[in-house]
C-alpha positions in Angstrom: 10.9 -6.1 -24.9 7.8 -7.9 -24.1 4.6 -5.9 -25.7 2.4 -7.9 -23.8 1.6 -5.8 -20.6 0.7 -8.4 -18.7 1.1 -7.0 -15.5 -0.2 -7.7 -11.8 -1.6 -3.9 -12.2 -5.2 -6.1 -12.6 -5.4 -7.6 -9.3 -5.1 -3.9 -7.6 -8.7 -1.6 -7.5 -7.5 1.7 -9.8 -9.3 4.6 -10.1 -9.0 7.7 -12.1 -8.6 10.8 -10.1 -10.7 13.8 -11.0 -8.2 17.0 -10.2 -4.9 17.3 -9.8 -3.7 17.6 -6.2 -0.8 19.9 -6.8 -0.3 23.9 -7.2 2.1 26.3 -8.0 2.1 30.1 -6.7 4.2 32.4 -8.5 5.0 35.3 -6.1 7.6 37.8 -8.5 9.7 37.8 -11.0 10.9 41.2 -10.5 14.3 42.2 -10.2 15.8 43.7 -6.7 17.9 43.3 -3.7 19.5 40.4 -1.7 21.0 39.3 1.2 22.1 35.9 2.9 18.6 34.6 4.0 14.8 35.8 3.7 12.4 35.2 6.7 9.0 35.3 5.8 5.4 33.8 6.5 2.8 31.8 4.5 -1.1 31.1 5.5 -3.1 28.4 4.6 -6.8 29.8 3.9 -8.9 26.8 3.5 -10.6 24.8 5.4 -8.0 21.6 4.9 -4.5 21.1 6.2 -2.3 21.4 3.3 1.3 20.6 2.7 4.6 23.1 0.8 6.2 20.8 -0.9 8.8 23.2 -2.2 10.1 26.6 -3.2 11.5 27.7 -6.3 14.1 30.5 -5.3 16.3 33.0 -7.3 19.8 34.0 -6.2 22.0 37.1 -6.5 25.2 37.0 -8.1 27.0 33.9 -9.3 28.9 31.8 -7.0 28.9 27.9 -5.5 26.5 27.2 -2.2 23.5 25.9 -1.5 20.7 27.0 -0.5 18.6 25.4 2.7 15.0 25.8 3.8 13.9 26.1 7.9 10.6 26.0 9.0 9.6 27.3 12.7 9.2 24.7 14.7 5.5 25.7 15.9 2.7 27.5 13.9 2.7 31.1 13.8 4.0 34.2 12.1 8.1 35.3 12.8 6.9 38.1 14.2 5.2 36.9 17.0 8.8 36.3 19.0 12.7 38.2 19.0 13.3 34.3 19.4 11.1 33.7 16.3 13.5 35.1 13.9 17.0 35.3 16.3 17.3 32.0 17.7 18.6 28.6 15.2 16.8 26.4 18.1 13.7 27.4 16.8 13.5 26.2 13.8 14.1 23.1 12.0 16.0 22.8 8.6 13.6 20.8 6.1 15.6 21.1 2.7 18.7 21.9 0.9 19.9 22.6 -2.9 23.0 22.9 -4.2 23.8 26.1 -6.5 26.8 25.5 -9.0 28.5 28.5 -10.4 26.2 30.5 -12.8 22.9 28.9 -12.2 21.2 30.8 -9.4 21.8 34.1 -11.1 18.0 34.8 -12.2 17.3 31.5 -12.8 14.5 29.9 -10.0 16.1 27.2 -8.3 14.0 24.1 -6.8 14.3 23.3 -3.1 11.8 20.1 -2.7 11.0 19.5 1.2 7.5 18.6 2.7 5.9 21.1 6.0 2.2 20.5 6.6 0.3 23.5 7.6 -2.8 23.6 9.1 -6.2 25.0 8.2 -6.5 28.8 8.9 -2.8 28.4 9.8 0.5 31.1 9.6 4.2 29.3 9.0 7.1 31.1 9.2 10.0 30.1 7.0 13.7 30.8 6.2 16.1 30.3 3.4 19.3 31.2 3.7 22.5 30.5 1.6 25.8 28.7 3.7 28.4 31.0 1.8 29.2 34.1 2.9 28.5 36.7 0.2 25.9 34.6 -1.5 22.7 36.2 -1.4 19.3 35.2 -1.8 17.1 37.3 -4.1 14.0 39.7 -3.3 12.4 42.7 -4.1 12.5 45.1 -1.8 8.9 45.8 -0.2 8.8 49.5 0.4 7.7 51.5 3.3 5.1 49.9 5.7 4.8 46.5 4.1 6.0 44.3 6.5 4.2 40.9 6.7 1.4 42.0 4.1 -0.1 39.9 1.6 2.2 39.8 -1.8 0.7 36.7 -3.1 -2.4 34.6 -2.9 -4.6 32.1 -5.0 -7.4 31.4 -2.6 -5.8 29.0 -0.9 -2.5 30.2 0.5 -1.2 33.3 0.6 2.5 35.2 1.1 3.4 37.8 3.4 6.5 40.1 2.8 9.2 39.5 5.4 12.6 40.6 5.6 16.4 39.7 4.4 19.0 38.3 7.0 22.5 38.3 7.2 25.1 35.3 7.9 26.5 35.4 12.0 29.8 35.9 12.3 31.4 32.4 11.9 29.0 32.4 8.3 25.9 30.6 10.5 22.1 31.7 9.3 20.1 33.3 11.7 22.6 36.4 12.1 21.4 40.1 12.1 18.1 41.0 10.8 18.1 44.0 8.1 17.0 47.1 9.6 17.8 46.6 13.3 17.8 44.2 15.9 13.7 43.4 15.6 12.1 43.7 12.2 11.8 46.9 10.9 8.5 47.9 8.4 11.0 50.3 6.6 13.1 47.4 5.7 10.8 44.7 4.3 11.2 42.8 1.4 9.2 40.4 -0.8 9.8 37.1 -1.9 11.0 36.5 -5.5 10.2 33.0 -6.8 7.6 30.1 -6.6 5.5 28.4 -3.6 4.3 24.7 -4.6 2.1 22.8 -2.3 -0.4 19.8 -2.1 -3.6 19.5 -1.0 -5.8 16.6 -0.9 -5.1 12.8 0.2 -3.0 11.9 -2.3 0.3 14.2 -4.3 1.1 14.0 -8.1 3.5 11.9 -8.4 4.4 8.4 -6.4 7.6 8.7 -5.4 10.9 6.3 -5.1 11.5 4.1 -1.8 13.6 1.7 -0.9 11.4 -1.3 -1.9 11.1 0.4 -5.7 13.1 2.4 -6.8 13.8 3.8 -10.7 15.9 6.5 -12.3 17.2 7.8 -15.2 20.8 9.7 -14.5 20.0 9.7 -11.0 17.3 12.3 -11.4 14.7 12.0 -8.8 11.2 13.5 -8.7 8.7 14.6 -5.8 5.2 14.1 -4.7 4.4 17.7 -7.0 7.4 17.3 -9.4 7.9 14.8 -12.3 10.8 12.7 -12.3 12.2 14.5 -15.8 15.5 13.9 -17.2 16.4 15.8 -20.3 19.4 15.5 -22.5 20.7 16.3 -25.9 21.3 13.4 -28.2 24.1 11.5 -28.3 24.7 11.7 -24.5 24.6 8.6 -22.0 21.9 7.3 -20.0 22.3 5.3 -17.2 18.9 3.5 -15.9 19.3 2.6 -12.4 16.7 0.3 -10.4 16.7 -1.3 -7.0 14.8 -3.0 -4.4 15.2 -3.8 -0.6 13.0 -7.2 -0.7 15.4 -10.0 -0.9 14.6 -12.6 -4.0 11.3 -10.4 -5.4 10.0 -11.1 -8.5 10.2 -7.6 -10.9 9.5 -6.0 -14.5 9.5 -2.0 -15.7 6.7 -1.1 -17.5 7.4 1.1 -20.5 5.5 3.8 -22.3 6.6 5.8 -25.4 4.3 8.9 -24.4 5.4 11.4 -21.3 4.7 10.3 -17.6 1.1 11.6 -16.8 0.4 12.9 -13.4 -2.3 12.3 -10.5 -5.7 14.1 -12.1 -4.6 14.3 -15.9 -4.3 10.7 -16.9 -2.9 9.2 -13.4 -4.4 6.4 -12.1 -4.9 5.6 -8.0 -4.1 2.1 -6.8 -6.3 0.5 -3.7 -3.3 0.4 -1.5 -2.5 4.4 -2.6 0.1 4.7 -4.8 -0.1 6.2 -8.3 0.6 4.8 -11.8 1.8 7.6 -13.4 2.3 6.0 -16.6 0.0 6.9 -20.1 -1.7 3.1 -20.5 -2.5 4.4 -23.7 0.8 4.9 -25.5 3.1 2.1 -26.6 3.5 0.0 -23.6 5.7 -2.6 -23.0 8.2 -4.6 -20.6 11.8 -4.5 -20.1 12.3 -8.1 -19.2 8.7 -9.7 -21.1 8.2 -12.0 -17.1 8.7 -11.5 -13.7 12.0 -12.0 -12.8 13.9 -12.4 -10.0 15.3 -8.9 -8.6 19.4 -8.0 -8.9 19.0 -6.1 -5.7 20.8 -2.9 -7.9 21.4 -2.9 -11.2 22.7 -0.3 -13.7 22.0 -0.4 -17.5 23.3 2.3 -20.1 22.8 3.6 -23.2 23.3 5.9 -25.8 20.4 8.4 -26.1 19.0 8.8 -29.7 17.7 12.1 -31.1 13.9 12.3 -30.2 13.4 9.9 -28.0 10.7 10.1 -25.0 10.4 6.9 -22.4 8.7 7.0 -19.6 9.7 3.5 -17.1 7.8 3.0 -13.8 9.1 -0.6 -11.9 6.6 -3.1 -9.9 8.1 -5.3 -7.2 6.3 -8.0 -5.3 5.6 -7.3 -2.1 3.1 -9.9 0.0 2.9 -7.0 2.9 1.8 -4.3 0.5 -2.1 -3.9 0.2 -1.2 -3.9 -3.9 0.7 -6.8 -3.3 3.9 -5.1 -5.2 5.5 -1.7 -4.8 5.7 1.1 -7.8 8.8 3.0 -8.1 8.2 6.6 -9.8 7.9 6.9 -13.3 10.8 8.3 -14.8 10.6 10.0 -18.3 13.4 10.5 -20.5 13.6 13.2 -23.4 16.2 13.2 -25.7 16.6 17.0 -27.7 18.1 17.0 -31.2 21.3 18.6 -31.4 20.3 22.5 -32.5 18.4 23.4 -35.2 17.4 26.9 -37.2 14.6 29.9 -36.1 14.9 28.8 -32.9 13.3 31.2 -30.6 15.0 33.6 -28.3 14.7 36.0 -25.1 11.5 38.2 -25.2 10.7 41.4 -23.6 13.0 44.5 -22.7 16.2 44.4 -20.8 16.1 41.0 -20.6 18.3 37.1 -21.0 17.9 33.9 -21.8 20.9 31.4 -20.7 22.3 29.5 -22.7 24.4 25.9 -21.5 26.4 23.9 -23.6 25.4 20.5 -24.4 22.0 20.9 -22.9 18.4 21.5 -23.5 16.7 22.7 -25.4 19.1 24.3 -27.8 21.8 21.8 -26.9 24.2 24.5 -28.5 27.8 24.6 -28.1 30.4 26.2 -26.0 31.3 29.3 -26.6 35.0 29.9 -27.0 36.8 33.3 -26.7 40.7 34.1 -27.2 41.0 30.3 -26.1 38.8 30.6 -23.6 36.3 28.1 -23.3 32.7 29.0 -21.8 30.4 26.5 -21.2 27.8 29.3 -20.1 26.6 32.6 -21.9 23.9 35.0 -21.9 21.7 36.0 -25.1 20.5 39.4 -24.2 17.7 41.2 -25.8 19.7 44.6 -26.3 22.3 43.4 -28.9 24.3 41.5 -27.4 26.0 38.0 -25.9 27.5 38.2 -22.4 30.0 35.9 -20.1 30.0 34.9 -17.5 27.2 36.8 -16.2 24.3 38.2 -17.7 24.0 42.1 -18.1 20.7 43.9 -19.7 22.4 47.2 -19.5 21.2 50.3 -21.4 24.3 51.9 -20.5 26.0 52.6 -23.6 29.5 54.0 -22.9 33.4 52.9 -22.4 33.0 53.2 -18.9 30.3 51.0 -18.6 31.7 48.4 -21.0 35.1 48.4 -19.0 33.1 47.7 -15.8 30.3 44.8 -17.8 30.8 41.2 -18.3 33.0 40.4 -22.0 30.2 40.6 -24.4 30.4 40.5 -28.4 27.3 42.1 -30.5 25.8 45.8 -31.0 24.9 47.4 -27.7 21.6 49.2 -27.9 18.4 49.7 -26.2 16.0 47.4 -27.5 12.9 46.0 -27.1 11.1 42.9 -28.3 7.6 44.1 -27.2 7.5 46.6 -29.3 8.3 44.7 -32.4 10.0 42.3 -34.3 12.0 39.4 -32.5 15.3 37.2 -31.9 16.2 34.1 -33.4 18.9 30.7 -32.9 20.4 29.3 -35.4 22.4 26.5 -34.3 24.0 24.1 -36.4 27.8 23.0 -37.0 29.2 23.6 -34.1 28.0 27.3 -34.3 25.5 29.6 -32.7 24.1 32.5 -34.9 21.5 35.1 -33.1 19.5 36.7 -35.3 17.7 40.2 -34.2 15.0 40.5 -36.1 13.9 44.3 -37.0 13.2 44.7 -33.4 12.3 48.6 -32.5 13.9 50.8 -30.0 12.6 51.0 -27.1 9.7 53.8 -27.0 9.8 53.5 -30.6 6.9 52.0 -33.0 7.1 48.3 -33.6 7.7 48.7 -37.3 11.1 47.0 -37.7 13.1 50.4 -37.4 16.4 48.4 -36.6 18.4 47.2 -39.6 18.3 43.5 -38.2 21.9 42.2 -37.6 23.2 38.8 -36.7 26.2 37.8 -34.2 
């Protein structure tokens, strides 16, 4: 590799971008109800259009679908029509997610799409899962809240809505709860994440056919980073392409993490973003332009530690830059465990663990034979599989009816003192519980500490 950066970066105008041009709206994180689909409505305040560029959604129960995101097709709240909320016609589908067994349950799952809304402006929107049985989660809103304000930052804010079932051949846009119109008794809130964009320009440059670079196939958005993490010792597979027949081409390298657009990016004249730190250990994967392969696939092992971030330049004589910038993938390679490794906080609640990935990269867990590649570390004593469980409920009946689990049951509580550890090393995962108090008790350690 080439530590010469001589690139055709010089020819373009750049200029450093003073704020970032992306935000994130957490709306709850409490626990609740669920159904097949959630209709609700968001409103840009400000005085600029803005664009959602994705939500971050929690499921209910554990179970293979995907999830899928609609958007009515003309501005204005759900409520203003029976067809609003009725009717598939209406409304458009703008993104999809798959959900693999395990993963939704309590854990926020990304669905990237891109709706503009206007200034001073209500959207209505829908997600809705494509299995029957799958649920979406929310929290249920209470009595009277229908379509008030649950969330805002200023610039958008979220409206409670309400849960919908599947039709009758497993289609969205089946009964609404509560009745055949939207009932205030039955409302619910959202539980998850709004992102959206404001500004000219997003984040993040994004792939195209001219450019395009990835690590493991892993593809970012204009308000997401283009992140591939792995444990060491796992394969990467680099994968680059261009549409522009006999282009000249290099990939610029940086040892530091990709930066985005208002904390290091930097804006090209033709507007696209070089999302690359131009301060950290840069370099080129071929050392001169070369003629592009078209595609082209390159793989290695991944060594403990590493972090690469890649972005590719093409040629390209119809391009105001003259070339075309892929994304800028970053790759980040965990060591394989480690000791004191910190676990779940709070009371009556998990962290998930996954075999062979980040950032414990622990490994499976294996009962009577059994092998589970996902497992639970719960904060009152225990380990469960395959589903989480934060129960209090302490009795044969309720262990007969709970997920297996292995570790003393107990009310505990991490806020009120001490906390819970990982070891992971040889092939084996120790959790240490570290005098944490009873719940309602004084954080002095009054648990003997005990490791499973």
């Amino acid at each position: 590799m080439n530590r010469c950066l001589a690139l055709p970066l010089v020819f373009m105008v750049l200029s450093s971008l003073a704020s970032a041009q992306c935000a994130i709206l957490p709306v709850t994180n409490a626990g609740g109800s669920g159904e097949a689909g959630y209709m609700f409505d968001v409103m840009n305040l400000s005085a600029s259009p803005i664009t959602i560029t994705g939500f971050a959604v929690r499921g209910l129960g554990n179970y293979s679908t995907s999830m899928n995101v609609y958007s009515l097709n003309t501005p204005g709240s759900f409520l203003t029509s029976t067809t609003n909320f009725n009717q598939a016609w209406f409304w458009t589908l703008r993104g999809s997610a798959p959900v693999t067994l395990h993963t939704a349950y309590n854990t926020e799952l990304p669905i990237p799409f891109s709706v503009a809304v206007a200034p001073s402006t209500i959207q209505a929107f829908y997600i809705t899962t494509t299995v029957p049985g799958t649920k979406v989660s929310y929290l249920p809103g209470g009595f009277a809240s229908l379509n008030t304000i649950i969330a805002s930052d200023g610039v958008l804010q979220v409206r409670a809505g309400v849960g919908k079932t599947l039709d009758q051949l497993g289609q969205p846009f089946g009964w609404t709860i509560g009745g055949p119109t939207p009932n205030i008794s039955y409302s619910c809130k959202f539980r998850g994440t709004v992102r959206y964009q404001t500004g000219a320009l997003p984040s993040w440059q994004t792939n195209s056919a001219a450019s395009s670079f990835q690590f493991n196939g892993v593809n970012g958005a204009q308000c997401t980073k283009a992140l591939t993490s792995l444990c060491a010792g796992n394969t990467v597979t680099a994968t680059l392409g261009s549409n522009i027949a006999g282009t000249l081409f290099d990939v610029a390298l940086s040892t530091m993490p990709s930066v985005a657009n208002g904390s290091g990016a930097l804006a090209t004249g033709g507007g696209q973003l070089i999302n690359l730190d131009l301060l950290g250990g840069l370099s080129l994967l071929n050392g001169s332009m070369l003629p592009h392969p078209g595609n082209m696939s390159i793989a290695f092992g991944a060594p403990s530690g590493l972090t690469v971030s890649a972005q590719q330049f093409v040629l390209d004589a119809t391009h105001p830059d003259g070339l075309q910038l892929s994304q800028a993938a970053q790759l980040s390679v965990s060591a394989l465990g480690g000791l004191g490794l910190p676990g779940p906080t709070g009371d009556d609640t998990w962290m998930t663990i996954v075999a062979g990935m980040p950032p414990y990269c622990a490994p499976a867990l294996t009962f009577y034979g059994t092998v589970h590649n996902t497992y639970h570390v719960i904060t009152n004593g225990r380990i469960t599989w395959p589903t989480p469980s934060p129960s209090i409920a302490v009795s044969v009946a309720s262990a007969v009816l709970a997920p297996s689990f292995c570790g003393l049951w107990s009310d505990y509580d991490t806020n009120a003192g001490g906390n819970i550890t990982l070891d992971v090393a040889g092939g084996i995962v120790g959790v240490n519980y570290n005098a944490i108090a009873y719940f309602g008790q004084p954080g002095n350690g009054v648990l003997v500490p005990h490791r499973e």
